[in-house]
C-alpha positions as CSV (number, residue, x, y, z in Angstrom):
1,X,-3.6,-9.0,14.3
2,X,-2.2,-12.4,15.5
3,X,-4.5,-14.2,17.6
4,X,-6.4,-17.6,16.5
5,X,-9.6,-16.8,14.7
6,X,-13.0,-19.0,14.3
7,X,-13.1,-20.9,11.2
8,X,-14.5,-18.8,8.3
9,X,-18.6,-20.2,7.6
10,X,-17.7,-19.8,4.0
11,X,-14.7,-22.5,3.7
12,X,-14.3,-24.6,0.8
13,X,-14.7,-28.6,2.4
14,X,-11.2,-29.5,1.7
15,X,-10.0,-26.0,3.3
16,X,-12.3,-26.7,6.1
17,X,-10.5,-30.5,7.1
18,X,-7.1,-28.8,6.0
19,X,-7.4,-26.1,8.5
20,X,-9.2,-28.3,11.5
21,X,-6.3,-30.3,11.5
22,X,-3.7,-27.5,11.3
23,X,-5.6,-26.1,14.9
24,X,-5.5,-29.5,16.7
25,X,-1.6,-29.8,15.6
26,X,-1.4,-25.7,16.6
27,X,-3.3,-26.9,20.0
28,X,-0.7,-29.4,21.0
29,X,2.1,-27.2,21.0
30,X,0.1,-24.7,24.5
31,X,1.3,-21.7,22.9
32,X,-0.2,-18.5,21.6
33,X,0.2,-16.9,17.9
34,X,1.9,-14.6,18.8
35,X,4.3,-16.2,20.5
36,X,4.6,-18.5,17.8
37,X,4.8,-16.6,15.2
38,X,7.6,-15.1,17.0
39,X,9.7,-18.3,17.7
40,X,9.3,-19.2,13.6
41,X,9.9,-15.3,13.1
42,X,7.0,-15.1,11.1
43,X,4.3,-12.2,10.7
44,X,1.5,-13.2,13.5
45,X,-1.3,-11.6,11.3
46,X,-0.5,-13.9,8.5
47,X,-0.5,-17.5,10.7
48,X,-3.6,-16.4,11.8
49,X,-4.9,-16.4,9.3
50,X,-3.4,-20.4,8.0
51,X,-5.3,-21.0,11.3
52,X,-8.3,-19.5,10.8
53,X,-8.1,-21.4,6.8
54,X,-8.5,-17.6,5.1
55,X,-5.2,-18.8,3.4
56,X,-3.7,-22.3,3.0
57,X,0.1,-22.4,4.1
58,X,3.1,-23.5,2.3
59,X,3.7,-26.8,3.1
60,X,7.2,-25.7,4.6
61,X,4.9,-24.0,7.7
62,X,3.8,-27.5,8.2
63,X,6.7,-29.1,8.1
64,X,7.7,-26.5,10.9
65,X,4.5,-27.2,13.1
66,X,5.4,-31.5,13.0
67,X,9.3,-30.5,13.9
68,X,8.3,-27.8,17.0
69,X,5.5,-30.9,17.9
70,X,8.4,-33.6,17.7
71,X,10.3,-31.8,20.3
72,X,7.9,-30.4,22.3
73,X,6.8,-33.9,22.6
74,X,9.8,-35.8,22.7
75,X,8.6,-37.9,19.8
76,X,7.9,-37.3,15.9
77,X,4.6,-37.4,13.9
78,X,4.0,-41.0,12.6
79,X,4.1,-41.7,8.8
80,X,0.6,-41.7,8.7
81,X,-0.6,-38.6,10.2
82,X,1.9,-36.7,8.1
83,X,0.9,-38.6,5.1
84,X,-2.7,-37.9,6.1
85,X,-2.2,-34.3,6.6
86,X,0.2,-34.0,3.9
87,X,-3.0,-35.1,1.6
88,X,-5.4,-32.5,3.3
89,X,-3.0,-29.8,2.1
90,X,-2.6,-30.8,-1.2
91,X,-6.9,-30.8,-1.8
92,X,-7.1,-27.6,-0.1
93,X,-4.2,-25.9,-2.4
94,X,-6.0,-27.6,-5.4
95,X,-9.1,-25.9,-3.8
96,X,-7.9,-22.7,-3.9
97,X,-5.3,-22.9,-6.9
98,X,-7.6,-20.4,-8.7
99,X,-7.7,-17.9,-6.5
100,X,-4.3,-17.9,-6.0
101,X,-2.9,-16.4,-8.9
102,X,-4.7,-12.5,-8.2
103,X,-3.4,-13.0,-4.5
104,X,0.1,-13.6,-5.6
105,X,0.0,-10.4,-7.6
106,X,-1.0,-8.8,-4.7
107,X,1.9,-10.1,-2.0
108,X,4.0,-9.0,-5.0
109,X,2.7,-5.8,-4.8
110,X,3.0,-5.4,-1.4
111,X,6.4,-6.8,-1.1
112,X,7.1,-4.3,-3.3
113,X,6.0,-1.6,-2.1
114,X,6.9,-2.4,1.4
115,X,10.9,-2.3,0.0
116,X,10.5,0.9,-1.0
117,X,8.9,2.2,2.3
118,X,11.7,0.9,4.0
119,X,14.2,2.3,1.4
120,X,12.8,6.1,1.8
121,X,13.0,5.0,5.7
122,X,16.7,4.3,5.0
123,X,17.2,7.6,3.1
124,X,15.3,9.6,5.7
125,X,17.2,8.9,8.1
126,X,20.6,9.6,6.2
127,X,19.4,12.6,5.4
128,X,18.1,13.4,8.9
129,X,21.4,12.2,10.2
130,X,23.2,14.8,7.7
131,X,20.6,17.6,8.4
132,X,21.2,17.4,12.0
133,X,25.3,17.2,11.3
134,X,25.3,20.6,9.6
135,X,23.0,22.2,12.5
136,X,25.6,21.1,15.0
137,X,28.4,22.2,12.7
138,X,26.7,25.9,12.4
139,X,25.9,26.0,15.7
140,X,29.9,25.2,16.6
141,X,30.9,28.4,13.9
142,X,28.7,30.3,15.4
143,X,30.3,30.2,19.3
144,X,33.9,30.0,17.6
145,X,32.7,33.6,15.7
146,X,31.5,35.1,18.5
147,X,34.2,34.4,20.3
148,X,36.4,35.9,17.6
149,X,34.3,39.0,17.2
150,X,34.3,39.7,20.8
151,X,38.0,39.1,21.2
152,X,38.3,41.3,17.6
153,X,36.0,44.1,19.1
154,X,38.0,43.9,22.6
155,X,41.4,44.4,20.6
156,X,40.0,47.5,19.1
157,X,38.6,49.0,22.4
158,X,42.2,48.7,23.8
159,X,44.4,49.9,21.7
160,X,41.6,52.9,20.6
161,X,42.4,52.3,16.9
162,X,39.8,52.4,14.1
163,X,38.2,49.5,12.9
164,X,39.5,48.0,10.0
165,X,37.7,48.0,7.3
166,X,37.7,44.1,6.7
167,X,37.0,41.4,9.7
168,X,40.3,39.5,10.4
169,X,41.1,36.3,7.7
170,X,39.7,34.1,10.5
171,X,36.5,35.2,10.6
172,X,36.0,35.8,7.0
173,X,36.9,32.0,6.5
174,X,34.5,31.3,9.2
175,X,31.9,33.2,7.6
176,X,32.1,31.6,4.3
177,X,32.1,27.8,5.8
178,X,28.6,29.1,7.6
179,X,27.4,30.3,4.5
180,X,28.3,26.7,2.6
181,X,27.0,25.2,5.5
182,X,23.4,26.9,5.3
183,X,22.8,25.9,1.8
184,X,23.5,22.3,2.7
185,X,21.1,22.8,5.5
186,X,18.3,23.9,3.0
187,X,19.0,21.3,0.5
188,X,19.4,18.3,3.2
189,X,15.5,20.0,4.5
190,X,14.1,19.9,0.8
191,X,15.1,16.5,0.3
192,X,14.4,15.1,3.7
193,X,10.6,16.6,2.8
194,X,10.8,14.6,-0.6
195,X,11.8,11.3,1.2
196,X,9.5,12.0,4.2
197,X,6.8,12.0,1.7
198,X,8.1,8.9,-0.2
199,X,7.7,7.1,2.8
200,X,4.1,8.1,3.6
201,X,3.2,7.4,-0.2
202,X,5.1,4.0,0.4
203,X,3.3,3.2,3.6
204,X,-0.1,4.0,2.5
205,X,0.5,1.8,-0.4
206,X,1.3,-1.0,2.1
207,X,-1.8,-0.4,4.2
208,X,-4.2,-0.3,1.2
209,X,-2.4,-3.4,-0.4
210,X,-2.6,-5.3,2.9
211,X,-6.7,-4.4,2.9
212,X,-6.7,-5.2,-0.7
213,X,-4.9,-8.7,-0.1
214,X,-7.7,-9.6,2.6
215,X,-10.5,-8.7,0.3
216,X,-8.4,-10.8,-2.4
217,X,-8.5,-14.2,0.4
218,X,-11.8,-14.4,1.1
219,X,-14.8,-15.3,-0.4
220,X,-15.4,-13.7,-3.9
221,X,-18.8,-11.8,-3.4
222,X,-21.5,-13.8,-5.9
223,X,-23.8,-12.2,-8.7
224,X,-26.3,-9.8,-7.7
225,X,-30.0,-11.2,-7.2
226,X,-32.4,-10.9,-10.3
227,X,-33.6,-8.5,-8.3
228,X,-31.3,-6.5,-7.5
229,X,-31.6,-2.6,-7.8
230,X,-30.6,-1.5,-11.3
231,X,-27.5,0.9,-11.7
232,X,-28.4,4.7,-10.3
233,X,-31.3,3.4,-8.3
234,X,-31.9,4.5,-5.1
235,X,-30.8,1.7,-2.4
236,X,-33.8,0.7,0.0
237,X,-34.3,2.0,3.5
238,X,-31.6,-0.2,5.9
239,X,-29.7,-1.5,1.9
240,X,-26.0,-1.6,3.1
241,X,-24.7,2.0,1.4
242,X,-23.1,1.6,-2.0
243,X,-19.8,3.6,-3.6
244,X,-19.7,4.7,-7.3
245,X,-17.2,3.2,-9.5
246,X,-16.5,5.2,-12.9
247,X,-15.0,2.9,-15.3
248,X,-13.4,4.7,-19.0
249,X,-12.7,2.4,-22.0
250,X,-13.2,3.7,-25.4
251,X,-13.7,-0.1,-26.1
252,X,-17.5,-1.1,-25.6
253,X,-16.3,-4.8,-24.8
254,X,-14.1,-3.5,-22.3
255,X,-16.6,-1.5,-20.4
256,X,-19.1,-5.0,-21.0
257,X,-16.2,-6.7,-18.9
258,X,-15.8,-4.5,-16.2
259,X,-19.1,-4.6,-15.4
260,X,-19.3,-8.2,-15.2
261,X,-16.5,-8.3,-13.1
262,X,-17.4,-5.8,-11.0
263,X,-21.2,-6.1,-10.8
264,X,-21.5,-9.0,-8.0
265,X,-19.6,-5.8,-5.6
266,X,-22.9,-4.4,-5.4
267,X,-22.0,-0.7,-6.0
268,X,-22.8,1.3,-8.9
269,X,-20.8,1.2,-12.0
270,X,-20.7,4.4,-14.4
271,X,-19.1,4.2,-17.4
272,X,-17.6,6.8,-19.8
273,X,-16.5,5.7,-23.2
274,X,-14.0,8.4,-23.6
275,X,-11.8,11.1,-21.5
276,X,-14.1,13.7,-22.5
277,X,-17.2,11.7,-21.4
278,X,-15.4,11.0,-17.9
279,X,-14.5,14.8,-17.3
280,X,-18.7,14.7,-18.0
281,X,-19.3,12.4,-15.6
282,X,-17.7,13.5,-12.6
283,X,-19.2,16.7,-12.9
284,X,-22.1,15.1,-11.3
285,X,-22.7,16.5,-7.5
286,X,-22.6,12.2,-6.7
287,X,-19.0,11.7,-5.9
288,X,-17.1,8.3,-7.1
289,X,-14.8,6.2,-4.8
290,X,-12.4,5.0,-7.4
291,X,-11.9,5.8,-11.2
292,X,-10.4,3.0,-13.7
293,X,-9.1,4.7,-16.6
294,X,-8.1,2.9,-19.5
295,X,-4.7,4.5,-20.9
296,X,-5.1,4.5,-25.0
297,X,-7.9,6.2,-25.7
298,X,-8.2,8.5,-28.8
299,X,-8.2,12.0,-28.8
300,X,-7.4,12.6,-25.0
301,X,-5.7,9.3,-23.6
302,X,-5.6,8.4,-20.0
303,X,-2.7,10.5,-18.8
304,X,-4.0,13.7,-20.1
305,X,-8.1,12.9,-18.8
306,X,-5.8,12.1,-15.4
307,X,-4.5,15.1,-15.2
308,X,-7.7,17.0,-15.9
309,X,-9.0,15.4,-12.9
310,X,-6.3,16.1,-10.6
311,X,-6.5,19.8,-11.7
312,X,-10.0,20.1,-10.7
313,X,-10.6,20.5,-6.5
314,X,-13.5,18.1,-6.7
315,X,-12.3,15.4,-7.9
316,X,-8.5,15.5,-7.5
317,X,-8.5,13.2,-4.6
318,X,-10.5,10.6,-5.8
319,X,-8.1,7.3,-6.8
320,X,-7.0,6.4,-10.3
321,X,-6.9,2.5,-11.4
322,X,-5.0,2.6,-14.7
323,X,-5.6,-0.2,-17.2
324,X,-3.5,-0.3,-20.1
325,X,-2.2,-3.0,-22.6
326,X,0.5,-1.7,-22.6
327,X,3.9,-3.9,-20.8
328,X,5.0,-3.0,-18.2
329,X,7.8,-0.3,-18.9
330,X,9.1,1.7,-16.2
331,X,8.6,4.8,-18.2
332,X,4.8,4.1,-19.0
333,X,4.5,3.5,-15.3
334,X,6.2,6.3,-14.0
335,X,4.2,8.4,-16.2
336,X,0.8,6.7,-14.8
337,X,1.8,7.7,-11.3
338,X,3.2,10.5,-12.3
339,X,-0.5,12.0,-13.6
340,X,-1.8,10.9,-10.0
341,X,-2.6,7.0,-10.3
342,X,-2.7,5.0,-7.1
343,X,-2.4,1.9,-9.2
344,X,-1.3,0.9,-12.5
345,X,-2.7,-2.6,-13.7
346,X,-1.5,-4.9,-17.5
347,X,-4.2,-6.5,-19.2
348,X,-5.2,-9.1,-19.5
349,X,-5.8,-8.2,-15.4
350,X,-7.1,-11.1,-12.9
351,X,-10.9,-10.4,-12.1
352,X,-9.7,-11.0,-9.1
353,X,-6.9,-8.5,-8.2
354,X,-9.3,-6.0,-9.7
355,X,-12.3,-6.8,-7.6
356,X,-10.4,-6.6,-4.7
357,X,-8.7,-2.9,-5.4
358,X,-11.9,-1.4,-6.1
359,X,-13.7,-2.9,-2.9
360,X,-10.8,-1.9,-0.8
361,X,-11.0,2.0,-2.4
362,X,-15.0,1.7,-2.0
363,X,-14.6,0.5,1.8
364,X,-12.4,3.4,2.3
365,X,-14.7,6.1,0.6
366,X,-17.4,4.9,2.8
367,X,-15.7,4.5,6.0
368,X,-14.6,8.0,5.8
369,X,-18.2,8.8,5.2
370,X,-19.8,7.1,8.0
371,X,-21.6,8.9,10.4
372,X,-19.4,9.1,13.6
């Protein structure tokens, strides 16, 4: 992504004027995003998207687009065009200021989980680095052996004595430092399999945060129509297809809020009151794009219904949303990923940041069930 897209039809007024202006200063300066975006060494996907007004700069990026004007032009920006557009950003922000709040959480999230893909990059390629060390250092033992063997067995031959019953010092010592080197070797490949897998994890994270955060800046979807289908209804001929969403609270209210938050998605919602009714539920041939499983339930709690589900071939791939109330403890976390969450979300949660995971796990369920 990088080059300048039409404005959005759905644009707030204020985000509308904000963004027409920020194109006709982008227009004066001849160049493309891309190149832009490299010159401020900026992501070209994300100005964009302040171009196409899916997300209102910082002012700062402004700032930037007057000063690379000024000397382009050999002139600055009068007081009163920056004043002017210094005004249009400040409605559009206001415009937007509620929105705001679940996307932050998101470019946390994704800043987040982008540091640790590049730290398991980092570690890979230590470890790759030390793998491939102790290959050339086994390989080097193994020429300085055979040459020691040969020259041992061609001693023998001459002087037509019996073979000792021990190999020479030097080649015992040799022997042993190939030996310490092999179990390096297969510890180095274990853990380069660990980190190589840390780094997919890590990356997959990105890519569904990054769909998640594109979901979270545009347009929230509205209510359903009055007359909608009702939940388990067949869609009509030509209906866009729906995913299933299996939400698990043992808190009626809870489950009343889900619903509300996610019913203007347009999928169907099932809902399971404890871990037991879950396990129920997804024993149903229909299969669900995402489950959100509250984490203090009685009787069998979130981690322990997780794990059930992972255990069962069926549904062991499908994603796991935890919700807990619960702060934000590494250890509690740990242990939520650790029973095979994708996701691991404090209440109270922003309807937002919620709305968007879901739709981005129900895209991907029915993108990888499209006909081809």
């Amino acid at each position: 992504m990088g080059e300048l897209r039409p404005l959005a039809d759905d644009l707030d007024d204020d985000c509308r004027r904000f963004a027409q202006a920020l194109r006709t200063l982008f227009a004066g300066l001849g160049v493309s995003v891309r190149r832009y975006a490299a010159r401020r060494y900026r992501d070209a996907g994300t100005v964009s998207r302040y171009l196409s007004g899916a997300r209102v700069p910082p002012w700062e990026f402004v700032v930037d687009l007057f000063a690379d004007l000024a000397t382009d032009h050999g002139a600055p920006a009068t007081s009163l065009t920056l004043d002017h557009v210094k005004e249009l950003h400040r409605s559009a922000v206001q415009a937007v200021a509620p929105a705001r709040g679940g996307v932050e959480v998101l470019e946390q999230q994704l800043a987040d989980a982008d540091r640790e893909a590049r730290r398991a990059t980092a570690q890979e390629d230590l470890l790759g680095d030390a793998l491939l060390d102790r290959q050339h250092r086994i390989a080097d033992l193994e020429v300085r052996l055979n040459l020691l063997e040969s020259a041992w067995a061609a001693e023998r031959e001459r002087t037509a004595a019996p073979p000792p019953p021990e190999a020479p010092e030097s080649v015992d010592g040799l022997r042993a430092e190939r030996r310490r080197l092999e179990e390096q070797v297969r510890s180095l490949e274990a853990d380069l399999e660990e980190a190589r897998l840390r780094v997919l994890l890590a990356e997959s994270r990105c890519d569904i945060l990054e769909r998640q955060l594109a979901i979270a800046e545009g347009p929230l979807p509205g209510l359903p129509a009055p007359d909608s289908a009702p939940p388990g209804a067949e869609s009509p001929p030509g209906a866009e297809p729906r995913a299933r969403i299996l939400a698990v609270d043992d808190i009626p209210a809870n489950l009343l809020a889900l619903e509300a938050v996610l019913s203007g998605l347009g999928h169907e919602i099932v809902t399971a009151d404890s871990g037991e009714a879950a396990l129920r539920a997804l024993l149903d041939g229909t299969g669900f794009a995402v489950i959100l499983l509250d984490v203090q339930m009685p009787d069998m709690d979130g981690y322990e219904t997780a794990l059930h589900i992972k255990r069962r071939p069926r549904t062991r791939n499908i994603p796991i949303i935890f919700l807990t109330a619960m702060d934000q403890d590494p250890s509690h976390m740990f242990r939520g990923y650790t029973a095979g969450a994708v996701d691991y979300l404090v209440k109270p949660f922003d309807p937002r940041v919620i709305r968007a995971k879901v739709e981005a796990f129900a895209q991907l369920y029915l993108e990888a069930r499209a006909p081809s």
